[in-house]
Backbone as CSV, one residue per row, in Angstrom:
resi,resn,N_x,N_y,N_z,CA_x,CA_y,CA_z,C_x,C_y,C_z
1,UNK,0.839,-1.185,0.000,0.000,0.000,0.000,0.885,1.250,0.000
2,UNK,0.746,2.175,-1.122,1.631,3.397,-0.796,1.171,4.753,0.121
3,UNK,1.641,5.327,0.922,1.803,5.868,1.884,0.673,7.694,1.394
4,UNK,-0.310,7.725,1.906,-1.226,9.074,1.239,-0.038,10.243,1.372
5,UNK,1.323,10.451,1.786,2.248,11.282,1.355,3.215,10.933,0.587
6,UNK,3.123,9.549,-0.392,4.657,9.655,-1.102,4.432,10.288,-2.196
7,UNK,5.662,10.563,-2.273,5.823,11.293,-3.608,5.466,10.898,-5.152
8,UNK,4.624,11.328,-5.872,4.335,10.914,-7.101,4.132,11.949,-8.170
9,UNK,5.139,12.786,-7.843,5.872,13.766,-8.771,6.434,13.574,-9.457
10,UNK,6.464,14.773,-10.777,7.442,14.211,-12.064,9.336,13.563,-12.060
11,UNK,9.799,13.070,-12.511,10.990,12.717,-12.587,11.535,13.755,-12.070
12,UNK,13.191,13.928,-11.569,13.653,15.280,-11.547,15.169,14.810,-12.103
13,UNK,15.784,16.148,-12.122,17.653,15.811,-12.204,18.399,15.823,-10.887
14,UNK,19.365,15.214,-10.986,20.803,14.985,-9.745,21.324,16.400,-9.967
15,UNK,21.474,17.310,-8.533,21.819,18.358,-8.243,23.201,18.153,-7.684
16,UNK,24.012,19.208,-7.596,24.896,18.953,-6.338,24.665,19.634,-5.265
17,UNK,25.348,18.909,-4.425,25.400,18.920,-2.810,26.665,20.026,-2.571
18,UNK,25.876,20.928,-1.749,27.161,22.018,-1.062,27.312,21.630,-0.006
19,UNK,28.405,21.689,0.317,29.009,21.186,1.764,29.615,22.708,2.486
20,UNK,29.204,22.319,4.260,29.617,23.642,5.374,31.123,24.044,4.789
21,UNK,31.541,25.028,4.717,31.057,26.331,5.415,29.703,27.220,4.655
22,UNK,29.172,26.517,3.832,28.378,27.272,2.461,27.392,27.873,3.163
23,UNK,27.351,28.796,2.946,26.865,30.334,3.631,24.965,29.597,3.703
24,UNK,24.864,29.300,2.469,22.760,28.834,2.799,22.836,27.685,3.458
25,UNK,23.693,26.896,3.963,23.565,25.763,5.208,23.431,26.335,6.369
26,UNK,23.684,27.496,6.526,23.632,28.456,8.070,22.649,29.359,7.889
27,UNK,21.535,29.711,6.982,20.820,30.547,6.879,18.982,30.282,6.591
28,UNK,18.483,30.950,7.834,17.092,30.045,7.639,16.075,30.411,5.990
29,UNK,15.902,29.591,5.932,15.153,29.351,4.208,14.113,30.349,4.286
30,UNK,13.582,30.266,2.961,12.570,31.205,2.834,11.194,29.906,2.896
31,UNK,10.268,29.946,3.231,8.744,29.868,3.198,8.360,29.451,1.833
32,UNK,7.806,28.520,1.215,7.433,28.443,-0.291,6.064,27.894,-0.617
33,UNK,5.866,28.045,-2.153,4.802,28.269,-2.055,4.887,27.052,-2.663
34,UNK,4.186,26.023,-2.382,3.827,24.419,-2.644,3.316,24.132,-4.050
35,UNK,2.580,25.350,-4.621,1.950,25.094,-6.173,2.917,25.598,-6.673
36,UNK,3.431,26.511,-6.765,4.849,26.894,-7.430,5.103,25.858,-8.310
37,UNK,5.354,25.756,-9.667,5.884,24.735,-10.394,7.587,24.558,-10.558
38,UNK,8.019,25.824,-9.920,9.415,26.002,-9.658,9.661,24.805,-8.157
39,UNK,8.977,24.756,-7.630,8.723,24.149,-6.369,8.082,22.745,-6.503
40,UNK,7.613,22.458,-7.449,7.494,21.167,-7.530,8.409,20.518,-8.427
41,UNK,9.302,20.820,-9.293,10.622,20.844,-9.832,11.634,19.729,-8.939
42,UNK,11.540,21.551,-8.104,13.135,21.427,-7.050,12.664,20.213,-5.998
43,UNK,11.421,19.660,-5.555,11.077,18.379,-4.971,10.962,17.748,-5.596
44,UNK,11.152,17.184,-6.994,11.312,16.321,-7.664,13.070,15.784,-7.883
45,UNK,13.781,17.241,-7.970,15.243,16.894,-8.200,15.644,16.737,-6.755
46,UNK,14.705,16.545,-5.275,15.325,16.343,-4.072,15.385,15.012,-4.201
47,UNK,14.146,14.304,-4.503,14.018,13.013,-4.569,15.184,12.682,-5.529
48,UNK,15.253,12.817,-6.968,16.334,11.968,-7.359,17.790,12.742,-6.924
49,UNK,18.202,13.215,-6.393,19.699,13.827,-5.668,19.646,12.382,-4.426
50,UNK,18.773,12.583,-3.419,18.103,11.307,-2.911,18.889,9.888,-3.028
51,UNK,18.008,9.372,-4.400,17.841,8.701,-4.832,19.382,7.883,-4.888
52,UNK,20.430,8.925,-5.760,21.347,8.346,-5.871,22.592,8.862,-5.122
53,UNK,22.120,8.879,-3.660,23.627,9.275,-3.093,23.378,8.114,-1.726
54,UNK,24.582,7.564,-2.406,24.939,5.896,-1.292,24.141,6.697,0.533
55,UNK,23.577,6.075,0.780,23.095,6.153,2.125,22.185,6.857,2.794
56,UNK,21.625,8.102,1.699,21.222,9.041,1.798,20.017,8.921,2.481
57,UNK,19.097,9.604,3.625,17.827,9.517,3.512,16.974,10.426,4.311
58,UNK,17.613,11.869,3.703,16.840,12.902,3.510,18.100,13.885,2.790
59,UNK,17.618,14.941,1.922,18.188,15.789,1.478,17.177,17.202,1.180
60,UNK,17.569,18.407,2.129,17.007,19.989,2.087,17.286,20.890,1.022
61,UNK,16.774,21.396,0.798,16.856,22.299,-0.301,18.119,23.345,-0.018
62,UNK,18.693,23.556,1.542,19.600,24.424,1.235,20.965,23.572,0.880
63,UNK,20.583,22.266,1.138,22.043,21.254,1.086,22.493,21.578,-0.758
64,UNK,21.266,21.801,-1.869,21.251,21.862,-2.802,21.863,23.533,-3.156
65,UNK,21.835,24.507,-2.458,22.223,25.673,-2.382,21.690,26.575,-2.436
66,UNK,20.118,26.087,-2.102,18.365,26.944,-2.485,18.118,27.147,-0.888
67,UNK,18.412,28.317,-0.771,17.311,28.612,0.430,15.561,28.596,0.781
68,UNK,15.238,27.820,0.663,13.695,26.839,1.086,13.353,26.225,1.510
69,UNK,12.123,26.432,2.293,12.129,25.416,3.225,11.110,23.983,2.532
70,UNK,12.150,23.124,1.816,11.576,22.379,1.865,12.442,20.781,1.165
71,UNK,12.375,19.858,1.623,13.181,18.341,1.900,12.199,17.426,1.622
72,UNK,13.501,16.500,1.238,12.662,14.940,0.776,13.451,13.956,2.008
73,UNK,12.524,12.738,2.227,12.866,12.049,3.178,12.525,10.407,2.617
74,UNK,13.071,9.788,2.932,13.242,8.280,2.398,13.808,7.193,2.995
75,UNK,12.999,6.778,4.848,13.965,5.292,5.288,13.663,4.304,4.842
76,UNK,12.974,4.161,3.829,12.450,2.819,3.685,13.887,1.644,3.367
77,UNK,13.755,0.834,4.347,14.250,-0.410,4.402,16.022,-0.123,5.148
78,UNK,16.110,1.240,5.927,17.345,1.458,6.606,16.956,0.885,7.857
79,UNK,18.018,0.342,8.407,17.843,-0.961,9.967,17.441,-0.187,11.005
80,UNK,17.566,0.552,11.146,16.905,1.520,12.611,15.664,2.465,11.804
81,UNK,14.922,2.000,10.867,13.668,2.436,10.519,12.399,1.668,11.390
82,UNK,11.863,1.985,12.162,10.250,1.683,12.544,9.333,1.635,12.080
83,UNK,8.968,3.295,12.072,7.956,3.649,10.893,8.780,4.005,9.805
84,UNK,8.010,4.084,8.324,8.410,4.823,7.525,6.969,5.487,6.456
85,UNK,7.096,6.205,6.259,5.748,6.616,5.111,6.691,6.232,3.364
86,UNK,7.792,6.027,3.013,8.371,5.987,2.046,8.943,7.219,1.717
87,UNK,9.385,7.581,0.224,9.621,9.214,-0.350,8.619,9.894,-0.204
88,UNK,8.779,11.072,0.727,7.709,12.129,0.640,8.790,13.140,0.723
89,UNK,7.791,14.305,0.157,8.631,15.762,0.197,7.763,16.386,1.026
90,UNK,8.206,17.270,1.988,7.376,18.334,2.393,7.956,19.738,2.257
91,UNK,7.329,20.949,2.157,7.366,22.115,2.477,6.523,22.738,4.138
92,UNK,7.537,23.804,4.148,7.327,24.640,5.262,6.680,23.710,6.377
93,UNK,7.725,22.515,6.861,7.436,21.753,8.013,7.788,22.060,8.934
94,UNK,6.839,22.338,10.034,7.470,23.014,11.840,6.465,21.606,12.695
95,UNK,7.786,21.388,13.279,7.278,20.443,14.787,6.106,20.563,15.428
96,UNK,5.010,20.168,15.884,4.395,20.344,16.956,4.077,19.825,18.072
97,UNK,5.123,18.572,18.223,4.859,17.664,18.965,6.212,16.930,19.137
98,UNK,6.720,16.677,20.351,8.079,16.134,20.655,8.284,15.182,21.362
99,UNK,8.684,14.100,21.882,8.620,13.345,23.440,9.396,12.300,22.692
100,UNK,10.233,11.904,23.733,10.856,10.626,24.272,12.742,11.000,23.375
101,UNK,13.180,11.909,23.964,14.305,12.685,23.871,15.245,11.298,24.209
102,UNK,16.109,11.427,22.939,17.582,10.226,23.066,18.156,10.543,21.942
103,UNK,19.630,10.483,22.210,20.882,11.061,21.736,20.991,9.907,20.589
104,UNK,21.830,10.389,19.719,22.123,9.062,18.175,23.256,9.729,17.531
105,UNK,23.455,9.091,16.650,24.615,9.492,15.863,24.065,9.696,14.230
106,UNK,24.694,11.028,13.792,24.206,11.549,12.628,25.182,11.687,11.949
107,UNK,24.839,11.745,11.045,25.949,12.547,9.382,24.919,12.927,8.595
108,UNK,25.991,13.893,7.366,25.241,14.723,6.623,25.877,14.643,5.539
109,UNK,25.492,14.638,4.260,26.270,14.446,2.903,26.765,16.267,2.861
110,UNK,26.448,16.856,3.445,26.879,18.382,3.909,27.753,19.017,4.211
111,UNK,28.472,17.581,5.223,29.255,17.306,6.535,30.123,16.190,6.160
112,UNK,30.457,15.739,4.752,31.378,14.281,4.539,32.012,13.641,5.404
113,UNK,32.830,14.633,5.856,33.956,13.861,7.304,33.674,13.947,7.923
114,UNK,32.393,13.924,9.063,32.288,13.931,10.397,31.087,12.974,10.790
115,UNK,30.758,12.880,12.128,29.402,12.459,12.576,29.217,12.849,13.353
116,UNK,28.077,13.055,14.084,28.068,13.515,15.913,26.845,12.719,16.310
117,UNK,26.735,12.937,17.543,26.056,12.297,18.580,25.228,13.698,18.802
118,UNK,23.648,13.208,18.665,22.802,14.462,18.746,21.407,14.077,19.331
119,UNK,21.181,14.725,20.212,19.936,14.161,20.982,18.380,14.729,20.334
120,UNK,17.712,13.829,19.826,16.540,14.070,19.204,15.107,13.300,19.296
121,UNK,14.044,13.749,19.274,12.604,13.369,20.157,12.753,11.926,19.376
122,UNK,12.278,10.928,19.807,12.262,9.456,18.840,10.466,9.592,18.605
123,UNK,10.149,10.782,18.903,8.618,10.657,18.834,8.054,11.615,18.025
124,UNK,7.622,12.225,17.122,7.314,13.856,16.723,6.062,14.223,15.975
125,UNK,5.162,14.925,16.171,4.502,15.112,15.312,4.948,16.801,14.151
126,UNK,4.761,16.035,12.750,4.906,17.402,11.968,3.623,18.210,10.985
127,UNK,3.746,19.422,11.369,2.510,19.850,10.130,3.796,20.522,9.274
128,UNK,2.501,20.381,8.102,3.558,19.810,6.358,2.958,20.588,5.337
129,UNK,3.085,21.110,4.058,1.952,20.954,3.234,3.352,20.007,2.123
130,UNK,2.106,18.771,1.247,2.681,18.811,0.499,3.053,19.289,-1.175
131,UNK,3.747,19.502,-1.551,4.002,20.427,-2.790,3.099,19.683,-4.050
132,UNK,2.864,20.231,-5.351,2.116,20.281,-5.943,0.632,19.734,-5.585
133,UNK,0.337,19.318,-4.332,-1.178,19.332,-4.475,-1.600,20.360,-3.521
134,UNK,-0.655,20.791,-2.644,-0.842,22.072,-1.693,-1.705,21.152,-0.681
135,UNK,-1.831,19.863,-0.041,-2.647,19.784,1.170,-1.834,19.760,1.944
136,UNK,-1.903,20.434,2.912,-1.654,20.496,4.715,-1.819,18.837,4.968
137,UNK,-0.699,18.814,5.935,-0.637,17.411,6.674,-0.399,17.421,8.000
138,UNK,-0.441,16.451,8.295,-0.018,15.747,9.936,1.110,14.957,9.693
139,UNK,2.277,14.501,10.174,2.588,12.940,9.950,2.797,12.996,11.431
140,UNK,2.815,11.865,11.785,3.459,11.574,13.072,4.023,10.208,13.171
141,UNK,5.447,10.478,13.635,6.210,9.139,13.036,7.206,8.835,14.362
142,UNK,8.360,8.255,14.133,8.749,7.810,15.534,10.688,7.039,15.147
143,UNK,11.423,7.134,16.030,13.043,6.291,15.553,13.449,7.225,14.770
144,UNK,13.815,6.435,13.830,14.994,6.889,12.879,14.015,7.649,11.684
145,UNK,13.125,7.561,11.439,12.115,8.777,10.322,11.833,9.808,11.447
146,UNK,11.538,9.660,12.224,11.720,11.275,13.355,13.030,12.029,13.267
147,UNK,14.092,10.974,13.191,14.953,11.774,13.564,15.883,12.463,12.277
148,UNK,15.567,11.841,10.880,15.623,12.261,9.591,14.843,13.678,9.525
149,UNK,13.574,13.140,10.083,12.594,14.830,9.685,13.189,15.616,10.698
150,UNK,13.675,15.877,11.543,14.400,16.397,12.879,15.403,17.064,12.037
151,UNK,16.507,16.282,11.718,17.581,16.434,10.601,17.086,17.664,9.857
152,UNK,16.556,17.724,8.882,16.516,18.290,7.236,15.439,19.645,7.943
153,UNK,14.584,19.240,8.772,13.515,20.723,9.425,14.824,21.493,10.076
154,UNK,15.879,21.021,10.322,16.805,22.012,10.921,17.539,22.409,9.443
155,UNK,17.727,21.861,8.301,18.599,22.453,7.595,18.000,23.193,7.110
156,UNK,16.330,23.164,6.672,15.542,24.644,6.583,15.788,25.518,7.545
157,UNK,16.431,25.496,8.745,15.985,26.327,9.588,17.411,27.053,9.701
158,UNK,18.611,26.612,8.904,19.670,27.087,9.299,21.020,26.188,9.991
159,UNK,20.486,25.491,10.114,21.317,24.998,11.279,21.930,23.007,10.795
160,UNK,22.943,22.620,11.247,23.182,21.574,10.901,23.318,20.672,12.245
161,UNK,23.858,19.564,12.014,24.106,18.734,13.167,24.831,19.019,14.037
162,UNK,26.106,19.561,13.276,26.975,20.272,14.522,26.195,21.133,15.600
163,UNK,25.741,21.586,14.877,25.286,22.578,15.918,24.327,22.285,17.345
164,UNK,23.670,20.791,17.248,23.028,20.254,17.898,24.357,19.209,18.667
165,UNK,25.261,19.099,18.648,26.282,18.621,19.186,26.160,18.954,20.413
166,UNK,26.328,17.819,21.684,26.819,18.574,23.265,28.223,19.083,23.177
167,UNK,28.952,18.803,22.494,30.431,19.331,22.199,31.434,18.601,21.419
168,UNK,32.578,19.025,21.458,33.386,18.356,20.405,33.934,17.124,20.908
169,UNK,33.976,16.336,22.216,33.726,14.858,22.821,32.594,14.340,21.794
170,UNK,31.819,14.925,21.509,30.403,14.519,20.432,31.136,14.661,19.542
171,UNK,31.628,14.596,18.556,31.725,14.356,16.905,33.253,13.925,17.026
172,UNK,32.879,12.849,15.756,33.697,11.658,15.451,33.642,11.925,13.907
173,UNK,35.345,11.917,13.523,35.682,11.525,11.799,34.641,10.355,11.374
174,UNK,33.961,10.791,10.350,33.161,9.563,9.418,33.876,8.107,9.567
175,UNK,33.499,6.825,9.183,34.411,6.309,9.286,33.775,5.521,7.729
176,UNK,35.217,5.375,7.225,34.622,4.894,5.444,34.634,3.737,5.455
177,UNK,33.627,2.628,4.929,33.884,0.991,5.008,34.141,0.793,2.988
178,UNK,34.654,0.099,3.023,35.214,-0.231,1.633,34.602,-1.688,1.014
């Protein structure tokens, strides 16, 4: 059964990925407008950027170098997934709901060499709209898809993992398996 938020938007293209210090990874996005066909585009090329980067499973619009608030998300079938809804994109997603706070370890295709240890709700509810049909949502999800949407609602917002770091005891060199 597919998920009443996955994505079933047109194809898109592979963007590149800007990596920190890049000035729109630190700067909160602009607000967008979901019918926008410019905007249903750039969530189409989130999904395939997505799609084909080994491990990936979420990528923000400022990681792409677009200040907007708006990300694609995708655990389906990663080992610390619970729930998952599949590929969905949302715009202008804010939290409204938080509980059951525990620390994990993150990376960012943003962030190549590093990881940190970052404490995030394993519980969350989000309101969403999604892009080209413009409906307002709920999701409420839980683990490792909480903590993806946790992830990418902060890279709309400015901010990366580091920054959610308790300190530099928290972040560890990537480690590459071959």
């Amino acid at each position: 059964m597919t998920s009443p938020i996955a994505w079933d938007g047109p194809e898109g293209k592979v963007l590149p990925v800007v990596t920190a210090p890049a000035t729109v990874l630190s700067t909160v996005g602009d607000e967008v407008d979901p019918a926008d066909p410019a905007i249903v585009q750039l969530a189409a090329d989130l999904v395939a950027t997505m799609r084909v980067s080994p491990g990936c499973v979420g990528l923000a619009a400022p990681q792409v170098g677009i200040g907007a608030q708006i990300f694609a998300v995708d655990v389906t079938g990663h080992p610390k997934a619970a729930t998952t809804h599949g590929a969905f994109v949302l715009c202008n997603a804010k939290i409204i709901e938080a509980s059951r706070w525990k620390a994990g370890r993150e990376g960012c295709m943003s962030v190549p060499d590093l990881t940190g240890d970052v404490k995030r709700a394993g519980r969350i509810v989000v309101a969403a709209t999604l892009p080209g049909r413009g409906e307002e949502v709920t999701i409420t999800t839980d683990a490792f898809e909480a903590r993806a949407l946790q992830h990418e609602i902060d890279h709309c917002a400015g901010k990366l993992f580091l920054d959610r770091v308790a300190g530099a005891h928290a972040i560890y060199q990537r480690k590459v398996y071959l």
